[in-house]
N, CA, C and O of each residue as an XYZ file, in Angstrom:
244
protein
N      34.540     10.844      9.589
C      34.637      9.591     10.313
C      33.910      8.505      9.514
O      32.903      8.752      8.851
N      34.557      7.090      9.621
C      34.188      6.122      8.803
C      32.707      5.513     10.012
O      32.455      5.604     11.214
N      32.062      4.907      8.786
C      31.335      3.698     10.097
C      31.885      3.209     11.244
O      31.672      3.710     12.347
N      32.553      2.295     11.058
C      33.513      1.805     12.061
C      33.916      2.427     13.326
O      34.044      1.958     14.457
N      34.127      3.927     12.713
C      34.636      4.965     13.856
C      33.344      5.038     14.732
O      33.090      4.630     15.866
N      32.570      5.757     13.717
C      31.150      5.678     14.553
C      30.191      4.921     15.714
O      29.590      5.371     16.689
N      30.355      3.246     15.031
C      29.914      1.915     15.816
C      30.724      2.302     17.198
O      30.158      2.220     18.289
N      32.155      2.751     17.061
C      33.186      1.994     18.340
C      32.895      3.279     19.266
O      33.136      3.289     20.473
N      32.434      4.189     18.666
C      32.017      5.376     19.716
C      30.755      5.428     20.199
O      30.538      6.246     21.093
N      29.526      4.473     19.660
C      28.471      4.442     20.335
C      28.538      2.952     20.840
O      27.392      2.808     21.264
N      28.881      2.319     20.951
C      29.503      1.432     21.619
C      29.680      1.636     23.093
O      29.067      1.278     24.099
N      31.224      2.662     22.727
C      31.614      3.114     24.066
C      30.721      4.136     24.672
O      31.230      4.540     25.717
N      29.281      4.859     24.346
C      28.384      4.849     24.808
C      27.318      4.199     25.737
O      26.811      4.526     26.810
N      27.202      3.278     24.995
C      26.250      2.720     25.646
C      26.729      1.753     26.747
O      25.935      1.403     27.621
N      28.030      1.301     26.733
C      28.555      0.530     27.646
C      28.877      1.879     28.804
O      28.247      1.615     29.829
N      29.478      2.927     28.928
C      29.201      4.180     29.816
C      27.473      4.153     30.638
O      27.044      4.042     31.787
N      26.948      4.310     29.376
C      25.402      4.028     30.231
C      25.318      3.167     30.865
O      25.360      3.431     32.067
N      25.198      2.058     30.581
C      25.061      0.673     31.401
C      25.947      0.472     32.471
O      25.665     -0.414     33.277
N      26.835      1.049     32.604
C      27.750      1.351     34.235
C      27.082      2.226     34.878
O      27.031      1.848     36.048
N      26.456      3.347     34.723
C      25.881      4.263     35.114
C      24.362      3.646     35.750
O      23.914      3.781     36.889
N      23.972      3.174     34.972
C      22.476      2.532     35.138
C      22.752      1.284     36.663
O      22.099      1.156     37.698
N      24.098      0.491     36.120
C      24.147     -0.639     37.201
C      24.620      0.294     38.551
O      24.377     -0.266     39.620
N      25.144      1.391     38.634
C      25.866      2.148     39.808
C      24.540      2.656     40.524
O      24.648      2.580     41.748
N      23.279      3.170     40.075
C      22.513      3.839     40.238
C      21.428      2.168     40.672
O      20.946      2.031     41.797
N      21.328      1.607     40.086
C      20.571      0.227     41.322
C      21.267     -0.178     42.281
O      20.655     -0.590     43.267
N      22.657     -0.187     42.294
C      23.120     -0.802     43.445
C      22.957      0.327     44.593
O      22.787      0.129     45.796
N      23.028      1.262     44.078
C      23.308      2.401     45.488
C      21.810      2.198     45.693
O      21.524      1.947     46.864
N      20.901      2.239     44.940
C      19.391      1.975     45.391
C      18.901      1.020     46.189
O      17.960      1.115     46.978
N      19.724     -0.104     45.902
C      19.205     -1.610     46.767
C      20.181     -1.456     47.799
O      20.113     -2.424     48.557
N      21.213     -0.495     48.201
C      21.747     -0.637     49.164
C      21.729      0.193     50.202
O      22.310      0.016     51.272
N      20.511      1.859     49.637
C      19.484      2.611     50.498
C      18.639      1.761     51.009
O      18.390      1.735     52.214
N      18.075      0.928     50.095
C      16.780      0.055     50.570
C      17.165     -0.432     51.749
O      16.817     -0.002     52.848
N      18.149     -1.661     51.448
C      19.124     -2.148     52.494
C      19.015     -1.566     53.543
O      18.721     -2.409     54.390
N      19.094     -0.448     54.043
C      20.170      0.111     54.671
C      18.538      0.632     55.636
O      18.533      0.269     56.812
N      17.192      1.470     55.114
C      16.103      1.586     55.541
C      15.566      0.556     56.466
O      15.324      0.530     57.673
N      15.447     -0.414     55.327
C      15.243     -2.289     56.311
C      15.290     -2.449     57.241
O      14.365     -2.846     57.950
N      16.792     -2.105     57.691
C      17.696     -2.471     58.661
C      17.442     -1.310     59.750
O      17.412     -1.883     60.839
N      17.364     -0.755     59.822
C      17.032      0.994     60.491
C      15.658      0.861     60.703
O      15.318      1.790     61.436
N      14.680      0.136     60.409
C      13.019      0.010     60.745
C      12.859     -1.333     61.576
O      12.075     -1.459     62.516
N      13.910     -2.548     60.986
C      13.447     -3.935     61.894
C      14.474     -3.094     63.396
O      13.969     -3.209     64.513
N      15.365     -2.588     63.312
C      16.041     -2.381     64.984
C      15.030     -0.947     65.244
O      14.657     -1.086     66.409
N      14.531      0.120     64.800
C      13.449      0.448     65.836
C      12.544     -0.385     66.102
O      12.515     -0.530     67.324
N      11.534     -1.219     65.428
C      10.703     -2.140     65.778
C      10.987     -3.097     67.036
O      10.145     -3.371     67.892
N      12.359     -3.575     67.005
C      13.298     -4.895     68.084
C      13.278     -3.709     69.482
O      13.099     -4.155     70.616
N      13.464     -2.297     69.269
C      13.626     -1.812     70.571
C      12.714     -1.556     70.850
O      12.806     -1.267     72.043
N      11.372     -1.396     70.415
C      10.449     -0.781     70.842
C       9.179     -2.009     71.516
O       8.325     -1.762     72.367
N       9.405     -3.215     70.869
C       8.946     -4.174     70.857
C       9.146     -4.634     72.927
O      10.086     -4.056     73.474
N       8.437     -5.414     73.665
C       9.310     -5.813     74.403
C       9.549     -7.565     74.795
O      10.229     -8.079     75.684
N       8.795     -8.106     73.865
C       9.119     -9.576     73.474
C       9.515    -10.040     72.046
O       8.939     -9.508     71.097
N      10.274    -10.807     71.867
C      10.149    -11.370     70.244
C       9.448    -12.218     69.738
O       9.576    -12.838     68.682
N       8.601    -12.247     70.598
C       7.257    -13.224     69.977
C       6.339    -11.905     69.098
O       6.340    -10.677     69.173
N       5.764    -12.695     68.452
C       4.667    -11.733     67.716
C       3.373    -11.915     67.764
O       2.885    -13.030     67.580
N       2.471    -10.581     68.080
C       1.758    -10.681     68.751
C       0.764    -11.414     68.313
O       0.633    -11.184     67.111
N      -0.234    -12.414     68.795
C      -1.112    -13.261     68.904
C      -2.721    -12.973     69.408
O      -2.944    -12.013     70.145
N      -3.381    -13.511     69.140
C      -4.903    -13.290     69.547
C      -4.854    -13.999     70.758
O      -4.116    -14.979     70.863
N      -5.885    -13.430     72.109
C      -5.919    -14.105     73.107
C      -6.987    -14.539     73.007
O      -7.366    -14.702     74.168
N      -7.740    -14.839     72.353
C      -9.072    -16.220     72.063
C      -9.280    -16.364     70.348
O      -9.422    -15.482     69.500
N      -9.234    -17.928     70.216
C      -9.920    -17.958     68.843
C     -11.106    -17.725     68.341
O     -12.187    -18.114     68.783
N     -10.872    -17.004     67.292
C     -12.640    -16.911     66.836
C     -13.359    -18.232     66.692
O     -12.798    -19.314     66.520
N     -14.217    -18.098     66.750
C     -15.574    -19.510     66.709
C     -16.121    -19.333     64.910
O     -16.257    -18.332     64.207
N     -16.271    -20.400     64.712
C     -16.453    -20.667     63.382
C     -17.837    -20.383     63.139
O     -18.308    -20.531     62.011
């Protein structure tokens, strides 16, 4: 095999990787996603106002 041959096959390497690499963050940020979302709605049901909770006196300076 010439150079040429060589370049166009690690080429098509590394562009394989780099699909692989971008497939493997997206499914990651879209577990993340997906956790997020599954922790703020137990929090919303468990909660029983949507205010958040507050101090009932200010501290004194």
């Amino acid at each position: 095999m010439n150079t040429y041959e060589l370049q166009q096959l690690r080429t098509a390497e590394l562009i394989r990787q780099a699909e692989q690499a971008r497939l493997v963050r997206e499914v990651t940020r879209g577990n993340r996603a997906a956790r997020r979302e599954a922790a703020q709605r137990t929090t919303e049901a468990e909660s029983h106002s949507r205010r958040p909770r507050r101090h009932r006196f200010l501290r004194t300076a």
